[in-house]
N, C-alpha and C positions, 0 to 999 in steps of 0.2 A: 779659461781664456781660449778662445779661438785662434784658428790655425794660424800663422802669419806665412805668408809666400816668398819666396826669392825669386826672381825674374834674372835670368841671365840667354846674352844674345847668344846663335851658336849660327854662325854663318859661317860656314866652309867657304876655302878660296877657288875648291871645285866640285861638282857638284859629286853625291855621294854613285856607286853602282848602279842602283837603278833609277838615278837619274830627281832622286828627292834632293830639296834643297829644308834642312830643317832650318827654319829662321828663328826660333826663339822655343826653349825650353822649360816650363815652369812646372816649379819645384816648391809644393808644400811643405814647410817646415812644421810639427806635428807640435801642437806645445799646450795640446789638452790630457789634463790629469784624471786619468777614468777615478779611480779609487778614489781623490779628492771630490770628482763630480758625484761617485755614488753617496758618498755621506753626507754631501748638502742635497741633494734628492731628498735620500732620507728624512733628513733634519726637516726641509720642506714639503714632507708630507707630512708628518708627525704635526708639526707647526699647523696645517689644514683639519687636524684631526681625524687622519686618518692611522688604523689600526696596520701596523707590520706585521704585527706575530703568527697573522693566519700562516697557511702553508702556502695559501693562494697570494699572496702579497708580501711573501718572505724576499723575492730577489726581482720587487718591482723597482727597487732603487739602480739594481743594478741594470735592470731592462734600460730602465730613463737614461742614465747615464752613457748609454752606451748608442741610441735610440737617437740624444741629442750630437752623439760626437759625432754619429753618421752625416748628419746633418748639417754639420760643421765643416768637416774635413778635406776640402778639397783633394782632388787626384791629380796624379803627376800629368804633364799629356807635352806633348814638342807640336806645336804650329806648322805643319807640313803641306810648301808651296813647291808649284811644279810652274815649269815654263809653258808661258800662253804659246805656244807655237802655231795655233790654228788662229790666234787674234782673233779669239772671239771674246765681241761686245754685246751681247746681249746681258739680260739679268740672270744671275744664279741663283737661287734661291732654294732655304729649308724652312717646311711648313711648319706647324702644327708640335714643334721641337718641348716631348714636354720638362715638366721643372718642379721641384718643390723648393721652396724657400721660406726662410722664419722673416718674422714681423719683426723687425728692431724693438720696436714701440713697447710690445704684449708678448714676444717671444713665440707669437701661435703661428701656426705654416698659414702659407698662400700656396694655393698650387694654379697651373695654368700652365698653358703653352707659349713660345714663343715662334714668330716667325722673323727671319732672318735672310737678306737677301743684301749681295754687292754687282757691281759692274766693272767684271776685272780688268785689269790696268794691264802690265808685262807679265803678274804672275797668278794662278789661278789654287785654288787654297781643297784639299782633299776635306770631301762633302761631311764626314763625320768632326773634322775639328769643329766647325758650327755647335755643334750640339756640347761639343765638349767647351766652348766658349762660356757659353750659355750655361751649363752645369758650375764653371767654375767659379763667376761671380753671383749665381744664386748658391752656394756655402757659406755663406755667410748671414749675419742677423742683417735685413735689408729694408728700404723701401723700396716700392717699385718702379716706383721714377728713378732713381738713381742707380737702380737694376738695369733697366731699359737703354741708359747713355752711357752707363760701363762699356756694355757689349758693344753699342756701333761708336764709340771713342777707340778701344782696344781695337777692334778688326782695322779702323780706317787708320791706326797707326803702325800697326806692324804688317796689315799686307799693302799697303797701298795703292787700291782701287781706286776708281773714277768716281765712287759714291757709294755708300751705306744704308743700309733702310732696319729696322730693326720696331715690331709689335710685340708687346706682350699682352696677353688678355690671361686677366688670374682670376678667383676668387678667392678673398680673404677670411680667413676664420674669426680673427678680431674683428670682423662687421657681423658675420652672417650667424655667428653662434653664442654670442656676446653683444653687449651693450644695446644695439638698436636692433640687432637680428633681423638682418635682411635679408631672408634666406632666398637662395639664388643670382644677388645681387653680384656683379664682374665687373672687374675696374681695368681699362683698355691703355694704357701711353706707346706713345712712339717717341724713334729719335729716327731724323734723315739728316743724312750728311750729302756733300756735294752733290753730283747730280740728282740724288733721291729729294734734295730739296729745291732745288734750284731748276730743274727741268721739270714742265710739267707735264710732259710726257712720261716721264721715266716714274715721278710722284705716281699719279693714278693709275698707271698699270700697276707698280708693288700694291698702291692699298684695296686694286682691287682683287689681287692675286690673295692678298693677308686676309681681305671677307667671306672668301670661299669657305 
């Protein structure tokens, strides 16, 4: 079983010493069974007709198990917003953000980068949470569409920006190594929220910042 998360707000009524406001803290609750995973490994290697008892393949159950939980596991991280003081509206944005994520479907990774951009509103968001945004709903077994709208639904609801933009470009192992094998084949989705959709100014500059 993969991880399940708890989300709890944490708004102080002032702000901390050096002036961070953390708005939201999220906390992985850990609820995968290594030792349970390495024996169904096992079991499903054994099942594939694959040999355990070399020396070379004696703790490949245990590699897997431990290999998939990586992979699962999200990390703790708090959402840390500072005040716009300079009211700056331009875009912020992080490129090239990369990622690995499993395939719901086949269980086989996608990897690829994300690009991530908003147009802050009253508070403006420290440049590494992006990437940690983005790490934490690829933990999980995923599509990429629904990968993609995770990310700019969560940023546009807990910092509250003027608009959202969010590209992922991946390739997937279940196409490119399996079944039709298309090898080098990349699958691109986006999500634009408010003015990223709605202004076509603010659209074409993010996607053509995202094709660089």
């Amino acid at each position: 079983m993969r991880s399940q998360e708890t989300i709890s707000d944490v708004v102080p009524d002032t702000p901390l010493p050096d002036g961070r406001h953390p708005v939201l803290r999220v906390i992985p609750q850990p609820s995968i069974d290594l030792a349970a995973a390495e024996r169904a490994a096992a079991a499903f290697l054994h099942a594939l007709g694959i040999d355990l008892d070399s020396e070379v393949m004696a703790q490949t159950p245990k590699r897997m198990a431990r290999g998939f939980a990586e992979l699962l596991e999200p990390r703790e991280f708090t959402l840390t917003t500072f005040p716009n003081t300079e009211r700056y509206d331009e875009m912020v944005a992080a490129r090239h953000i990369p990622f690995v994520s499993l395939c719901e479907h086949h269980m086989f990774p996608f990897v690829g980068f994300a690009t991530v951009g908003y147009l802050p509103g009253d508070r403006i968001l420290g440049l590494s949470k992006l990437a940690r945004v983005v790490e934490h709903f690829a933990r999980r077994p995923q599509v990429q569409e629904r990968f993609t709208a995770q990310i700019a639904r969560w940023l546009d609801e807990h910092l509250g920006p003027r608009g959202v933009g969010v590209i992922v470009d991946a390739e997937h192992l279940c196409m490119t190594i399996r079944g039709v094998r298309a090898t080098g084949a990349r699958t691109t989705t986006s999500a634009l929220l408010g003015a990223f959709r709605d202004d076509p100014r603010v659209r074409a500059e993010f996607l053509d910042l995202a094709g660089d």
